[in-house]
C-alpha positions in Angstrom: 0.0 0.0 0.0 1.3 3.6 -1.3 2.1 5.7 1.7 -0.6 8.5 0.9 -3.2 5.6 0.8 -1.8 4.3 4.2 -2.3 7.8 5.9 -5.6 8.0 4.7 -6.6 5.2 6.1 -5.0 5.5 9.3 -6.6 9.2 9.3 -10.1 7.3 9.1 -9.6 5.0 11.7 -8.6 7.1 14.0 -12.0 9.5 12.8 -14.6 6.6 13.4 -12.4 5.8 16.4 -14.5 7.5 19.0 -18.2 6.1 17.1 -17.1 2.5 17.7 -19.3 0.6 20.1 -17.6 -1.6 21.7 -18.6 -4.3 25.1 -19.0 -2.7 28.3 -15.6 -2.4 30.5 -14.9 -3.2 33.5 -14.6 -0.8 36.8 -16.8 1.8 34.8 -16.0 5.3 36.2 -19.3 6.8 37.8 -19.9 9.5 36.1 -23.0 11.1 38.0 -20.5 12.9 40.4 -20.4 16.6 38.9 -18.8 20.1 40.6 -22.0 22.3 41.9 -19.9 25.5 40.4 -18.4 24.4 37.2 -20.9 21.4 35.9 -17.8 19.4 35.1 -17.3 16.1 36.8 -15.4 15.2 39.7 -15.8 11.8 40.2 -13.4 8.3 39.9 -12.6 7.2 36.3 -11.2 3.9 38.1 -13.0 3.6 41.2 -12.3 -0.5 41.5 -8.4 0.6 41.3 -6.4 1.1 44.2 -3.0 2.7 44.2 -0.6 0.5 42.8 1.5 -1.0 45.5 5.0 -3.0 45.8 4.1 -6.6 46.7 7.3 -8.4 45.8 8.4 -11.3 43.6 5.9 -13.9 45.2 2.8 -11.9 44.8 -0.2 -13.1 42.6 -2.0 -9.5 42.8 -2.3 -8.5 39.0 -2.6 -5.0 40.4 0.4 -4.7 42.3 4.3 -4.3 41.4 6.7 -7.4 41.7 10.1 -6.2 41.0 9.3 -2.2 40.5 10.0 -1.1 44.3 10.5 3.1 43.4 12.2 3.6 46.8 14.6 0.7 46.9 18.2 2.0 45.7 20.1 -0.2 43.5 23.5 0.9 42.3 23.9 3.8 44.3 20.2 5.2 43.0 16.7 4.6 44.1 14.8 2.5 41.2 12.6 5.4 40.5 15.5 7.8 39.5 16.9 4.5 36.8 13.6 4.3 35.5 11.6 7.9 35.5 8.8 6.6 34.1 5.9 8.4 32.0 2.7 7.8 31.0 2.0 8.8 27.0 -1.1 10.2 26.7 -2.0 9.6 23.3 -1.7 5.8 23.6 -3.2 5.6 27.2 -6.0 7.7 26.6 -6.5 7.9 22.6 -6.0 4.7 21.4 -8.8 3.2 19.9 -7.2 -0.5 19.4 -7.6 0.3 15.5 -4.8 -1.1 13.3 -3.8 -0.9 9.4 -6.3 -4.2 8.9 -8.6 -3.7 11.9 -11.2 -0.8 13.0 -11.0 0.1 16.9 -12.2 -1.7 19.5 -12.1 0.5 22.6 -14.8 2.6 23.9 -13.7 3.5 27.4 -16.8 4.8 29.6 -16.1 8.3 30.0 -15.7 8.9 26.1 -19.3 10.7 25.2 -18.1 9.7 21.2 -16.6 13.3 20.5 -13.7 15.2 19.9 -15.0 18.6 22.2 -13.3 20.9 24.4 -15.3 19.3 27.1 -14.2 15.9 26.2 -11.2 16.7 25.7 -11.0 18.0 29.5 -12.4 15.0 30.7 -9.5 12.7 29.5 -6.9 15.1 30.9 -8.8 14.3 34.6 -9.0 10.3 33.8 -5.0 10.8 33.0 -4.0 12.2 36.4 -6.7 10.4 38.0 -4.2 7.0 36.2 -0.9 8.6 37.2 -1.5 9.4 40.8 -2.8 5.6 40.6 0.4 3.9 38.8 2.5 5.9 40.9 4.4 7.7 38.9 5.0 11.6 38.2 5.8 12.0 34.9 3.7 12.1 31.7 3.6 13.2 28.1 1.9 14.4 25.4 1.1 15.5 21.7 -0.6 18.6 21.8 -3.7 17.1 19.1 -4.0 14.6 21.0 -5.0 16.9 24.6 -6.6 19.2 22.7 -8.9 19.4 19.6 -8.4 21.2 16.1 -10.6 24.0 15.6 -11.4 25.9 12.6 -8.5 28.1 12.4 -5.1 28.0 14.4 -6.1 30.6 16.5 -8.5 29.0 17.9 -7.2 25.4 18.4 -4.6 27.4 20.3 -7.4 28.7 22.8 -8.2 25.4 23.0 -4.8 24.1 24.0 -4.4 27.1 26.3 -7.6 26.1 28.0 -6.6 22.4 28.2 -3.0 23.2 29.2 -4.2 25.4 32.0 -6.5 22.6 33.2 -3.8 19.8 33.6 -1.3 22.6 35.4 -4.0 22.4 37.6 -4.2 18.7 38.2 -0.3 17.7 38.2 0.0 20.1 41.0 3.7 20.1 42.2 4.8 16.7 42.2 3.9 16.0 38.5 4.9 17.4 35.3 5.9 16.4 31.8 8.6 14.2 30.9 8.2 15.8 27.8 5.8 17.6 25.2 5.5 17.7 21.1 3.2 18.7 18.1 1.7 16.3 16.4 2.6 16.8 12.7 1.2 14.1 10.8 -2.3 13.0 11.4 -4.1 16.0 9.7 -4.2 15.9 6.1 -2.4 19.5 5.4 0.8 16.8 6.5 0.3 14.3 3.7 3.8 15.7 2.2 5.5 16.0 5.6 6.0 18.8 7.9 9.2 21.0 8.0 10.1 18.8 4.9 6.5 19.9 3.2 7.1 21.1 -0.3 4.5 23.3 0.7 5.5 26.7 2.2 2.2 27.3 3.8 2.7 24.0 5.9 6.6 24.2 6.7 4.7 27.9 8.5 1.9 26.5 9.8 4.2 23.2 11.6 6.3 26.0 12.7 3.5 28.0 14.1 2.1 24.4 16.2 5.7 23.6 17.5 6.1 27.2 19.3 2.6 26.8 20.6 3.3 22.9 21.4 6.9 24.2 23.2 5.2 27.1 24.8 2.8 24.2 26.6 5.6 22.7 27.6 7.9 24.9 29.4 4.6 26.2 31.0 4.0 22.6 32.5 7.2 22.3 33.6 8.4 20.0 31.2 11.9 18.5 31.1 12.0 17.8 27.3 10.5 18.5 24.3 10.6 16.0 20.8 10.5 16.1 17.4 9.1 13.2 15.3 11.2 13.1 12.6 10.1 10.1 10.9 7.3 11.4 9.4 8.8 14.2 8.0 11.5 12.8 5.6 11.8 12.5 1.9 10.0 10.2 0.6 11.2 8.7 -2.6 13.8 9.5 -4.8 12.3 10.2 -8.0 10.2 12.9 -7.1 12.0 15.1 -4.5 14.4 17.3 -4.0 16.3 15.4 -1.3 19.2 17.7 -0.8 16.5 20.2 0.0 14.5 18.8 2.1 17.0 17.9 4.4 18.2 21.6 4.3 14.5 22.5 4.9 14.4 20.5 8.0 17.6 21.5 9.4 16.7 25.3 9.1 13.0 24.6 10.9 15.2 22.7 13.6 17.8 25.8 13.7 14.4 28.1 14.5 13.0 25.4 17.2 16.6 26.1 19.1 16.4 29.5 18.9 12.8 29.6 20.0 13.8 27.3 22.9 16.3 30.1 24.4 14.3 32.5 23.9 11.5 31.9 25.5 13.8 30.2 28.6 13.0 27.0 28.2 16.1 24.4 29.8 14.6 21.1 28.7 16.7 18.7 26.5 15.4 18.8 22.6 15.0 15.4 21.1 15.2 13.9 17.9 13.6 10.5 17.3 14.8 7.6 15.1 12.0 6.3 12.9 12.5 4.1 10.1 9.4 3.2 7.9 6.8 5.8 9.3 5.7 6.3 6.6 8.0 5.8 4.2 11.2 4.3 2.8 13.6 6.6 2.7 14.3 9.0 6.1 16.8 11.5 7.1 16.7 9.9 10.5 16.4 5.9 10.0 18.5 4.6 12.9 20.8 6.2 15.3 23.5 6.5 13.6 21.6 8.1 10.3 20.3 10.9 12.7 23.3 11.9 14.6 25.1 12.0 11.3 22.3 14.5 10.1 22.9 16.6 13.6 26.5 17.1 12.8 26.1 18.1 8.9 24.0 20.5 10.0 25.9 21.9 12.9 23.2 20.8 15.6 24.9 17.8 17.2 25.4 20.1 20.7 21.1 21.0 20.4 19.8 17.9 20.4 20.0 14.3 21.9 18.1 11.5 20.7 14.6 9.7 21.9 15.4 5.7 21.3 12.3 3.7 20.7 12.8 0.2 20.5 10.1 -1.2 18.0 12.0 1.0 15.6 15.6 -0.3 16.3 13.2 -3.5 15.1 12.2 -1.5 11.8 15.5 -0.6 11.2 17.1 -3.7 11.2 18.9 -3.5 14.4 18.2 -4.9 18.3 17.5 -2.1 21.1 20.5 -2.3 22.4 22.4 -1.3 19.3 20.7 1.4 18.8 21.0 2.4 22.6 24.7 1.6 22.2 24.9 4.2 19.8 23.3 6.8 21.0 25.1 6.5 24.1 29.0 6.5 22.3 28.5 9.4 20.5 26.8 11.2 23.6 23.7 11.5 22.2 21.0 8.7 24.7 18.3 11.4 25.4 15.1 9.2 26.0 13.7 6.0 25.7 10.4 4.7 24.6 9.7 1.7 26.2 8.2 -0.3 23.9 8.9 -3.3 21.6 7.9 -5.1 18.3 7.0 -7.9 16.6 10.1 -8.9 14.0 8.0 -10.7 11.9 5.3 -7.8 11.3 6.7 -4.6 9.1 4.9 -2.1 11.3 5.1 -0.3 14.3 3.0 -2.7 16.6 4.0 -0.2 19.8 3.5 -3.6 22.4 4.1 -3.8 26.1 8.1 -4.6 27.0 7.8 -7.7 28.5 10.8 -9.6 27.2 13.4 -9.8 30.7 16.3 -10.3 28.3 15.7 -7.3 26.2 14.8 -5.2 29.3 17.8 -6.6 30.7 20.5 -5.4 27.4 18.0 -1.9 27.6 19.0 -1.6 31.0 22.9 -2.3 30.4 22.8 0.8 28.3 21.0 2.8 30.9 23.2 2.2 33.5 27.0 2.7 31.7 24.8 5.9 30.5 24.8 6.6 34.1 20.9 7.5 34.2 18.4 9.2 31.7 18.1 12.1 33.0 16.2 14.7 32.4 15.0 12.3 29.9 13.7 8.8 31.4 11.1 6.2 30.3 7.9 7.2 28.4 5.4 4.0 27.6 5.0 4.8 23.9 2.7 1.8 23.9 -0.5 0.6 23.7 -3.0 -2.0 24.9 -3.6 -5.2 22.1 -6.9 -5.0 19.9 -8.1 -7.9 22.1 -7.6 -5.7 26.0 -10.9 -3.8 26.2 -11.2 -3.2 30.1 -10.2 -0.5 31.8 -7.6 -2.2 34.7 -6.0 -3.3 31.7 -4.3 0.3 31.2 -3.0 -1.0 34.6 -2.2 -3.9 34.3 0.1 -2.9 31.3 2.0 -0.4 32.3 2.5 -2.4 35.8 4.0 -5.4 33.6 6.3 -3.0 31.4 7.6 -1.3 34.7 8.0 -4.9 36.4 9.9 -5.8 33.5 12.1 -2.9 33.3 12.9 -3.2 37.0 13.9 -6.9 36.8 16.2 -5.8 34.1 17.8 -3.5 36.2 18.0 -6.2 39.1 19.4 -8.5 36.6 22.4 -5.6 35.2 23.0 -5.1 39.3 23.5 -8.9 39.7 25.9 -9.0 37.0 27.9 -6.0 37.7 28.2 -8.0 41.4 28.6 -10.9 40.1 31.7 -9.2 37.7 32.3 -12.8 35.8 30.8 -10.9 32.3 33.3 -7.7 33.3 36.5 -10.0 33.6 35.4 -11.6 31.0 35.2 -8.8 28.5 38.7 -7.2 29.7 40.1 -10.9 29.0 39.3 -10.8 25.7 40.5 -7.4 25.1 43.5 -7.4 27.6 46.6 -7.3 24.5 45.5 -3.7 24.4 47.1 -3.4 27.8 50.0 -3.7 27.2 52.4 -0.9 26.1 51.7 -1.3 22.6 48.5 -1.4 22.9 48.6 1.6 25.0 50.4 3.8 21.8 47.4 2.6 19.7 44.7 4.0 22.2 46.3 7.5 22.7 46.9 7.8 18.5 50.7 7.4 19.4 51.0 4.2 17.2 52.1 5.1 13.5 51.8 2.2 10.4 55.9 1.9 10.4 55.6 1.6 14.5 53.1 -1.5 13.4 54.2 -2.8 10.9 58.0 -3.0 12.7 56.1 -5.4 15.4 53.7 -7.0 13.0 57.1 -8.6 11.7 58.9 -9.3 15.1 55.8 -11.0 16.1 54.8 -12.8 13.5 51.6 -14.4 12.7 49.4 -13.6 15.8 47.4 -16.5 17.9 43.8 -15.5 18.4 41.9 -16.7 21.4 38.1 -17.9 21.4 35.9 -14.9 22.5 34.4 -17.7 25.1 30.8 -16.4 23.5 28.8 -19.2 24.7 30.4 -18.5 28.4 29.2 -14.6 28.0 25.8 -16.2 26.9 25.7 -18.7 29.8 26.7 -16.2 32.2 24.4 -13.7 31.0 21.1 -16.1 31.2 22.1 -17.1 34.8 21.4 -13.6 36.2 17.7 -13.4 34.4 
């Protein structure tokens, strides 16, 4: 399917999204309870929810952590300053369970089946109502997807202003935005891109929604602001201007910088990897394509980048890679914590639930030493088949399980240290004095190829993989 035809229909589904009538859910929010000055109401989305508790290993409670425990300190940090976790918005509270082949399934009880202002305020109570629930104090957002177009950009920015105030209101002190962004891709004025449109008129108007979209940001408090980058790359080669669009881009990120200090804001800017959304060729297809991009355009020291791990699956590469190389070239930012399927070509956005993946994920995290200001977000989404409200928490309670046994897992190997020794082993000619010459740039070809021949043929050891492997799967 042509990639115009594929927004299209992903721009229907998510319209009928909201009409779909789907079975009753469980733990309905009573929604009776309404303010006496205001008319809005007041009441529980989740009243059959408690707060989410630590219950340990040997617990059975599908509503209760097993290995997250956020006040325990592992390697010199409590578990909730490894993990900083967020809740995305869009996914938590806008996804309809609709995929490329299948119309949504989701009707949660306090949608009334529109896209209104009032609506719209409702969903921003049912998502703090959900944080202060999980446990967590971060959270983050698109700024469509909190509040709704209107019929000219003045408005919809009255209506973000309205909804923004709202949730300043409802994160109070303790809770603010891991990060905000502008959605550039779902309305149809972006069916060529955004800062890469070939359209002037839209390159403006998706600079006009990211100052708004930043401005909502550094008002909540937020710690970082992204840019979706995937979505706005060339498309094919025949019939654009490549050279330009990547110019294009680079200038509309020049302007986001400067926009940043002016207005004062401190948070991180972050540039997301993402292969095959929609198309198949991207300025920013891996890690590596992206960071090269950042220092062509003299931007490498503006941005860091926002690793999601379903795309390292698009792009041909594990998490870890792609966390790997972030992190080298200074660059690890952010994390989405999410994974994919490798035998579907799309982003499927699923749970992290795999303990050896979390386990690599957190390997990168801790030699990063931390995240942040950047941390965790949950840029995934319930299956088509979850239609009940606890599952939102019983989700997000298995990926932060699985992310926190990672962590246990790294601790038990640093303690352990058999994988440490086993790694300087294999590299441990490079300590010696010639080895030393070559790692400070002291060691010339003639210096090389003088002991190349008083050597002679060098022995090469086994790497002892299968031991790295066996030691690696004892600590999961």
């Amino acid at each position: 399917m042509e990639a115009k035809r594929f927004l299209l229909l992903l721009l229907c589904v998510y319209v009928i999204s909201s009409l779909v009538i789907a079975s009753p859910q469980s733990c309905p929010a009573d929604l009776s309870t309404k303010s006496a000055d205001s008319g809005e109401w007041e009441g529980e989305f989740f009243p059959g929810i408690p707060t989410i508790k630590y219950e340990g290993p040997t617990s059975k409670n599908p509503l209760a952590f097993k290995w997250y425990n956020a006040q325990e300190e592992i390697l010199g940090k409590k578990m909730k300053d490894w993990m900083r976790f967020s809740v995305a918005f869009w996914h938590t509270f806008r996804g309809s369970g609709a995929d490329p082949f299948g119309s949504a399934t989701k009707n949660w009880p306090w949608e009334d089946g529109t896209n209104s202002l009032a609506m719209a305020k409702r969903r921003m109570r049912a998502n703090f109502e959900f944080i202060k629930k999980l446990g967590v104090d971060l959270w983050c957002f698109h700024d469509r997807d909190i509040a709704p177009d209107a019929e000219t950009l003045e408005e919809t920015n009255e209506n973000l202003d309205e909804v923004v105030a709202l949730a300043k209101k409802l994160q109070g002190t303790k809770i603010h935005p891991l990060w905000g962004t502008a959605q550039l891709f779902l309305h149809p004025r972006y069916m060529h891109g955004a800062a890469t449109s070939s359209e002037v008129g839209v390159y403006a108007y998706a600079a006009a929604q990211v100052k708004k979209a930043m401005e909502a940001t550094h008002y909540l408090g937020g710690e970082n602001y992204v840019f979706w980058g995937g979505r706005e790359g060339y498309q094919t080669l025949l019939n654009t201007d490549m050279e330009r669009e990547l110019d294009h881009m680079a200038r509309f990120l020049e302007a986001a910088v400067a926009y940043k200090k002016k207005i004062g804001f401190n948070g991180t800017l972050l540039i997301e990897p993402k292969p095959q959304e929609p198309t198949k060729h991207q300025y920013d297809w891996d890690a590596a394509t992206s960071a090269n991009f950042l220092r062509k355009y003299g931007l490498i020291d503006e941005f860091k980048l926002n690793i999601e791990c379903n795309h390292a699956t698009l792009s041909g590469h594990s998490c870890h890679h792609e966390l790997e190389t972030a992190r080298i070239n200074g660059l690890l930012g952010n994390i989405d914590a999410n994974t994919g399927d490798p035998q579907v070509g799309w982003d499927t956005d699923q749970f992290l639930t795999d303990i050896s993946e979390a386990t690599m994920v957190m390997l990168s995290v801790v030699r990063n030493g931390g995240l942040a200001p950047g941390g965790f977000n949950f840029d995934a989404k319930l299956r088509r088949e979850s239609t009940d409200v606890e599952d939102l928490f019983i989700a997000h309670i298995s990926g932060m399980d699985t992310l926190a046994r990672g962590l246990r897992n790294v601790a038990k190997l640093i303690e352990d240290g058999s994988l440490t020794d086993l790694v300087r082993k294999r590299y441990q000619s490079f300590d010696t004095e010639i080895g030393t010459k070559i790692e400070a740039g002291k060691a010339d070809f003639e210096m090389l190829e003088k002991k190349a021949m008083e050597w002679g043929e060098p022995k090469v050891p086994s790497a002892k993989q299968e031991l790295a492997e066996m030691i690696f799967q004892s600590a999961l």
